[in-house]
VOGU-3710 file (C-alpha; in Angstrom, 3 decimals, decimal comma):
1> xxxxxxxxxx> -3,036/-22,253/-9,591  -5,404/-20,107/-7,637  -3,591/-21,441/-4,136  -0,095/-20,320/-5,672  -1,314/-16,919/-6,698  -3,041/-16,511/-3,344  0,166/-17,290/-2,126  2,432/-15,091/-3,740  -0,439/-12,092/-2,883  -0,261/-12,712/1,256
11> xxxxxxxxxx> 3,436/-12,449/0,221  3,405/-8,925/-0,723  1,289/-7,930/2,661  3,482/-7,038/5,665  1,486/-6,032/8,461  2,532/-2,557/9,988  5,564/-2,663/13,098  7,331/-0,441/14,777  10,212/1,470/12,880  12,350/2,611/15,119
21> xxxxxxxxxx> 15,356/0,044/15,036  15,033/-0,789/11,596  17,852/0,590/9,066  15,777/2,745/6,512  15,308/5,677/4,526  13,034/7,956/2,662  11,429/5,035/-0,267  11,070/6,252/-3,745  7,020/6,160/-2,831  7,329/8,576/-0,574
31> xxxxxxxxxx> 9,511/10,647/-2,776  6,738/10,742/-5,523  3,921/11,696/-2,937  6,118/14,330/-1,764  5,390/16,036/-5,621  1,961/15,919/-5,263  2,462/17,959/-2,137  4,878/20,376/-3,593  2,231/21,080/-6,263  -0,326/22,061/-3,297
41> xxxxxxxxxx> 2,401/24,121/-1,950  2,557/26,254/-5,250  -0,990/26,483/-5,740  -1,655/27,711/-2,565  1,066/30,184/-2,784  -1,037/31,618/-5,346  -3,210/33,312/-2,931  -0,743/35,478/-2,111  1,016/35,799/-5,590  -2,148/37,360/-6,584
51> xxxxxxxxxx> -2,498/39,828/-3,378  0,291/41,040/-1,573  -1,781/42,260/1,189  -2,779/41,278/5,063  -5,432/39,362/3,542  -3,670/37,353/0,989  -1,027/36,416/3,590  -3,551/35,185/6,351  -5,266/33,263/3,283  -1,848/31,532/2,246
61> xxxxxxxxxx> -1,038/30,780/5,907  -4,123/28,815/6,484  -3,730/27,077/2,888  -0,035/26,255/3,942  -0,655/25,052/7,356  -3,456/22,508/6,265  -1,077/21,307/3,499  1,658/21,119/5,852  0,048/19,171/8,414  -1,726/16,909/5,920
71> xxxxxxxxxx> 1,986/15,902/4,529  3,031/15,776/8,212  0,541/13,429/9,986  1,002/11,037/7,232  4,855/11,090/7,505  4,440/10,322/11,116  1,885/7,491/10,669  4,785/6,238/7,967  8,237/7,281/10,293  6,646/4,664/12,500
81> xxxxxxxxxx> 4,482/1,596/10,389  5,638/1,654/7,423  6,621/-1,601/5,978  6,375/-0,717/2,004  3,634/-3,294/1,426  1,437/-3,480/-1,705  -1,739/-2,326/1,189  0,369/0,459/2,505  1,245/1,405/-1,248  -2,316/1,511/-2,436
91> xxxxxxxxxx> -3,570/3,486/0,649  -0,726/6,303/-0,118  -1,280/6,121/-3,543  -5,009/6,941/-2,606  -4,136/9,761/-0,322  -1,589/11,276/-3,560  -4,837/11,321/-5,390  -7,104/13,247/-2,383  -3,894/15,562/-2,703  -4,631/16,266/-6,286
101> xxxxxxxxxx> -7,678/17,047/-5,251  -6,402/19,146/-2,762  -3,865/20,779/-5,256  -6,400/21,426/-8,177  -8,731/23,380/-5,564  -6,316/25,635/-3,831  -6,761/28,352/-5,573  -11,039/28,423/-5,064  -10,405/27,080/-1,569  -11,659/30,683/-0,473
111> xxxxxxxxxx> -14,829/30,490/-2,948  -16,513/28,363/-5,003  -13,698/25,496/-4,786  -14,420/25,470/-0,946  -16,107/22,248/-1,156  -13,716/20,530/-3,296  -10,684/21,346/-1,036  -12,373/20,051/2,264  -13,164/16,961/0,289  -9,674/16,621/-0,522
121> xxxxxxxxxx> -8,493/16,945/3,428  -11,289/14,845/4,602  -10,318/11,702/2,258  -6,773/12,288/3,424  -8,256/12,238/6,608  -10,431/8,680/6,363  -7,809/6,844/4,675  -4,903/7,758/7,462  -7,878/6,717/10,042  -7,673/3,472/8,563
131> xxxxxxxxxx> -4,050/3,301/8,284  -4,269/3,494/12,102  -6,950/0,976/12,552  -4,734/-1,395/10,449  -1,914/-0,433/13,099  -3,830/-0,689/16,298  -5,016/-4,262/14,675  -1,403/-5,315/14,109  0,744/-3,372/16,931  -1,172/-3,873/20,230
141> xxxxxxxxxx> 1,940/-2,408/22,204  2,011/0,636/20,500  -1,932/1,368/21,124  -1,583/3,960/23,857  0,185/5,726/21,070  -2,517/5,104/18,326  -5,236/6,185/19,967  -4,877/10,465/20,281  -3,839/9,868/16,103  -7,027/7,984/16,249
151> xxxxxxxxxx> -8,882/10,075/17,786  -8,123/13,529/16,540  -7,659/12,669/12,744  -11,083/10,659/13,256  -12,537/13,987/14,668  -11,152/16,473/12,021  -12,288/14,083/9,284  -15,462/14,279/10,084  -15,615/17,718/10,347  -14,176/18,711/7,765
161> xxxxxxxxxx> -16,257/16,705/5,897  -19,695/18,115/7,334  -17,820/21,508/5,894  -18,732/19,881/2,348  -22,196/20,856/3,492  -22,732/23,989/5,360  -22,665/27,404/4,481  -19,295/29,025/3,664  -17,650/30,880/5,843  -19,067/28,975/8,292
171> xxxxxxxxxx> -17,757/25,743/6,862  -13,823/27,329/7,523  -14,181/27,444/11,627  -14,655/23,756/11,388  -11,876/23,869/9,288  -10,041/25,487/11,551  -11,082/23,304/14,818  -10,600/20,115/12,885  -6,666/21,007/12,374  -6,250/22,295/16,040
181> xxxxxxxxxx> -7,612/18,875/17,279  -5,018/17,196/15,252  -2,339/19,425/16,304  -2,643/18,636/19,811  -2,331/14,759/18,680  1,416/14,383/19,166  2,292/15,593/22,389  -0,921/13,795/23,676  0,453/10,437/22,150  4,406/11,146/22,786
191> xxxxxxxxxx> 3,149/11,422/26,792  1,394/7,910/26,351  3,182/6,328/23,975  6,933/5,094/24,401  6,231/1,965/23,237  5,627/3,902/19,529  9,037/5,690/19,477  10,087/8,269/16,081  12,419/6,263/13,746  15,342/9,093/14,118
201> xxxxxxxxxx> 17,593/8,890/11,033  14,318/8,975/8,532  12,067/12,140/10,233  14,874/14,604/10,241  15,462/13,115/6,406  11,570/13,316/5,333  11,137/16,885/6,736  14,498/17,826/4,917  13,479/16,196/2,042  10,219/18,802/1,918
211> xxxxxxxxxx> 12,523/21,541/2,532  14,243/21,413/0,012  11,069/20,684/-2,452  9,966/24,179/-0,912  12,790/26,107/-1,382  12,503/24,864/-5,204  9,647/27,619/-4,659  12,575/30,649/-4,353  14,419/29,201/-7,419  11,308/28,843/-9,814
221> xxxxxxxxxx> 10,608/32,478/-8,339  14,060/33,695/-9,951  13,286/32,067/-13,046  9,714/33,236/-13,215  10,853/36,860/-12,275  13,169/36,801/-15,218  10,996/35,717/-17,610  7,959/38,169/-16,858  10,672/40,972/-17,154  11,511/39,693/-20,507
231> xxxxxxxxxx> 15,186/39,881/-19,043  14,671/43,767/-18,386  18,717/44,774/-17,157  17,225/45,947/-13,866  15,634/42,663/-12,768  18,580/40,489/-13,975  20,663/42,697/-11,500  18,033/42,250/-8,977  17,935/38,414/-9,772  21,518/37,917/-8,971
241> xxxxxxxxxx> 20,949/38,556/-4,897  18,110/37,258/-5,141  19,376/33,734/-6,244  21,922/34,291/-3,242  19,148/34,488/-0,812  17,648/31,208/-2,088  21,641/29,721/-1,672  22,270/31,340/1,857  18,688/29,652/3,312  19,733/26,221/2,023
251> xxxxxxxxxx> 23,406/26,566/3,199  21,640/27,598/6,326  19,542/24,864/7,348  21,592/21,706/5,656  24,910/22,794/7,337  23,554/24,547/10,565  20,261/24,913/11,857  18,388/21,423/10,602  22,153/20,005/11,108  22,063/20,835/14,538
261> xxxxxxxxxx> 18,651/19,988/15,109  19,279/16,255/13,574  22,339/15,827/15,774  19,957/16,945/19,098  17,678/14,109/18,174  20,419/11,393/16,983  22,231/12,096/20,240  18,978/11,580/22,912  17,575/8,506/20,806  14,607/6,694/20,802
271> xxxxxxxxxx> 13,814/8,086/24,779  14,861/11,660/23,526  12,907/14,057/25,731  9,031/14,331/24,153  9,621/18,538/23,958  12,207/17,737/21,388  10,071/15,688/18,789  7,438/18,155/19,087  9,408/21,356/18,796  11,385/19,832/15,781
281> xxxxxxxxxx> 7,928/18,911/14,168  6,220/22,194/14,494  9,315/24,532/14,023  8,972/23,105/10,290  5,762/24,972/9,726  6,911/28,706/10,330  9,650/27,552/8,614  7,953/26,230/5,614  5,056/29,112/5,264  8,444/31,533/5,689
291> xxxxxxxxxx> 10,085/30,127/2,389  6,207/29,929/0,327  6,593/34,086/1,302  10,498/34,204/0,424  9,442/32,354/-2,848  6,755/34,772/-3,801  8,253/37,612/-2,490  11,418/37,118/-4,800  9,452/36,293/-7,927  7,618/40,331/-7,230
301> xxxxxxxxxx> 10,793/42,092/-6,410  12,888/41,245/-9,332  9,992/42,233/-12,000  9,229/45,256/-9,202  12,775/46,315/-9,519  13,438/46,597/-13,405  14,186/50,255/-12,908  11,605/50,908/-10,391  11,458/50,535/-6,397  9,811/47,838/-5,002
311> xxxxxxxxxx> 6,277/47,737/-3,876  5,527/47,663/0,069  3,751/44,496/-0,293  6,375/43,033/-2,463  9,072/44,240/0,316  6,956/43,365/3,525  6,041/39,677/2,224  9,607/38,976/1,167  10,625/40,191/4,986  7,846/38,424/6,834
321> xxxxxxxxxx> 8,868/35,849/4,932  12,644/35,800/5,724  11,874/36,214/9,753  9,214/33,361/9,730  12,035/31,314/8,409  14,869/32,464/10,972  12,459/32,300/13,906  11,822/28,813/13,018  16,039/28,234/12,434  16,829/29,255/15,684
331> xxxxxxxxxx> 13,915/26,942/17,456  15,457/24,095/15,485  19,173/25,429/16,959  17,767/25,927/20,414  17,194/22,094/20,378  20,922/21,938/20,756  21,233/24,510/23,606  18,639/26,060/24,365  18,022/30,035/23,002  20,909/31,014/23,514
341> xxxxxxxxxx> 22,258/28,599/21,147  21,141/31,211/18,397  21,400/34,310/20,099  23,939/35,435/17,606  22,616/33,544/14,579  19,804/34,146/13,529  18,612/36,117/16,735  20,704/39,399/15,544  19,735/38,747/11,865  15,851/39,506/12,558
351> xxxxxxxxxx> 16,000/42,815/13,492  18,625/43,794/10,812  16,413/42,048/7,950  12,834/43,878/9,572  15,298/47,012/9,838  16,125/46,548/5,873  12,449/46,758/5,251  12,181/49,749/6,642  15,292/51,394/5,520  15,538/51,066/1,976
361> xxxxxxxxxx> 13,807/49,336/-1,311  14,362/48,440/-4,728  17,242/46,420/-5,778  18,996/47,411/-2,943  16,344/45,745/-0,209  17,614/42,637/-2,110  21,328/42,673/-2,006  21,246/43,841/1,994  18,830/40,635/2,282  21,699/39,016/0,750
371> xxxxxxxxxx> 24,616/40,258/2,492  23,045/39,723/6,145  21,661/35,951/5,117  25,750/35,560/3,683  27,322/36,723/6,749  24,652/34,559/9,249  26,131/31,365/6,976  30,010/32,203/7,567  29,028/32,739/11,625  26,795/29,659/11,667
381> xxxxxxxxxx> 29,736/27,396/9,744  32,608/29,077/11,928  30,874/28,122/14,639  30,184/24,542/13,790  34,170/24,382/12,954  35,391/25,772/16,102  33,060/22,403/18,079  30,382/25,626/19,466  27,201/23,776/17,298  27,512/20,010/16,785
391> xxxx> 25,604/19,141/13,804  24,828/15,777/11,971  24,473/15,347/8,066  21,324/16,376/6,878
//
């Protein structure tokens, strides 16, 4: 009896492998650790919810990037080793909980809850340590790869959980040093490592798959905005563009920039040039803090313009926003051909969305945001018709 249940047991344990040839797609796990994430997202836009200043947006940035990362060094550990086992499952269903963590003391992580949120990032840290230790056990070829992951994530682990115990702020420049080591991870492993290659049809799929959790930000914002107006008639007008914007930054990235980005890495493969996984990988974090500012910044200027005009922070942090988020569009479009690839769209759009901020407010800021993000869709989807931006489905 015990011999058969020991048997069925090793059963359910695959050993991690490389990825990269297998046919896959985002599992229903990773969908549900993605929520956990979202919710760290949202509390972490708080910071800035709450102040609409300089110092609320450098505060949210910081929040944002260390959530970001977090969700993206474990997709990459899973793009490539993932084989859905019941060890693998455990381990992410352990980091999900760190994330909670993580979630629950976002909003402190700049006081008293300091503590708890480097807790949080350094169990995330340990367990993907030994998610690569259970790789470079099982994947010898791929080792040269393993080791800056191993390294880095090891390093920033450990200092981030020393943090726990010295004196804030002093505890956030090892915060800060702990996530630059681990930034310089992938292009360190991508130059050693091309027996590790990306899985190609997944990544583009995970990191849309977050996108579109985070744009869920800009739609909550319209329904949040209506309700603390109590439905005032001057929000609900200001509600309608602002729903558009959400719309015309989906439409963009699904059906032009991200398209165009997937196709770039589809079409190079497995050997794809290193620059491209990298700049595909970080243009995804402008791009994400961009919509957490969109999102907030939507949610202010509909209760902001119920018969009044819009607050500068409310206006500036919706544009910062918006530019964050078409910088990062047209680094995922030069992919396909360089800058000049979006020259036209979004290049132009930048300056006439930072021009909007400065020309008008109220309402009206919204429905020019609107109208510009509307016509940068129609040029971006002529252009993929006409054969001028070859795009894959995202």
């Amino acid at each position: 009896m015990l011999a058969s249940l020991l048997n069925r047991w090793r059963g359910l344990v695959h050993p991690p492998r490389i990825q990269a040839d297998a046919e896959r797609s985002a599992t229903r796990l990773e969908l549900f650790f993605d929520l956990a994430f979202v919710l760290a997202v949202h509390q972490s836009a708080d910071q800035l919810d709450g102040e609409l200043s300089w110092h609320g947006a450098a505060v949210t940035a910081g929040l944002v990037t260390v959530v970001w990362w977090a969700w993206a060094s474990s997709t990459l550990y899973a793009n490539r080793f993932d084989t859905d086992d019941v060890i693998y499952r455990l381990s992410k269903l352990a980091q999900m909980a760190a994330v909670v963590v993580l979630a629950a003391a976002a909003p402190t992580a700049m006081g008293d809850g300091a503590w708890r949120f480097a807790l949080g990032y350094g169990v995330l840290r340990l367990i993907l340590v030994l998610q690569y230790l259970r790789a470079w056990r099982h994947v010898p070829d791929a080792r040269r790869a393993i080791k800056p992951y191993l390294y880095a994530h090891s390093a920033s682990g450990t200092l981030w959980l020393i943090s726990v115990l010295v004196p804030y702020p002093a505890g956030y420049w090892l915060w800060a040093v702990g996530v630059a080591l681990e930034f310089a991870a992938p292009p360190v492993a991508g130059q050693a490592g091309a027996d590790a290659p990306l899985h190609l049809e997944h990544l583009p799929e995970r990191f849309a798959l977050f996108v579109i959790l985070v744009l869920g930000e800009s739609v909550t914002a319209v329904v949040a905005g209506l309700q603390d107006s109590e439905w005032d008639r001057g929000s609900v007008l200001a509600a309608l563009p602002a729903f558009v914007v959400a719309v015309a930054l989906w439409w963009m990235y699904f059906d032009i920039s991200g398209a165009a980005a997937k196709r770039r890495l589809q079409r190079e493969g497995p050997q794809s040039r290193l620059d491209v996984h990298d700049r595909f990988l970080f243009a995804h974090l402008p791009l994400a803090g961009g919509l957490v500012a969109v999102g907030v910044g939507l949610e202010h200027a509909i209760t902001d313009t119920a018969g009044e005009e819009s607050a500068t922070g409310t206006r500036w942090t919706l544009i910062g926003g918006l530019v964050l988020y078409l910088g990062a569009a047209w680094a995922l479009q030069a992919l396909t051909d360089r800058w000049r690839s979006g020259a036209l769209w979004p290049g132009l759009a930048i300056p006439a969305v930072v021009g909007t901020g400065f020309l008008v407010s109220g309402t009206l800021v919204l429905v020019l945001l609107a109208l510009i993000l509307v016509t940068g869709v129609i040029i971006g989807l002529t252009r993929r018709e006409a054969g001028d931006l070859p795009t894959a489905d995202v």
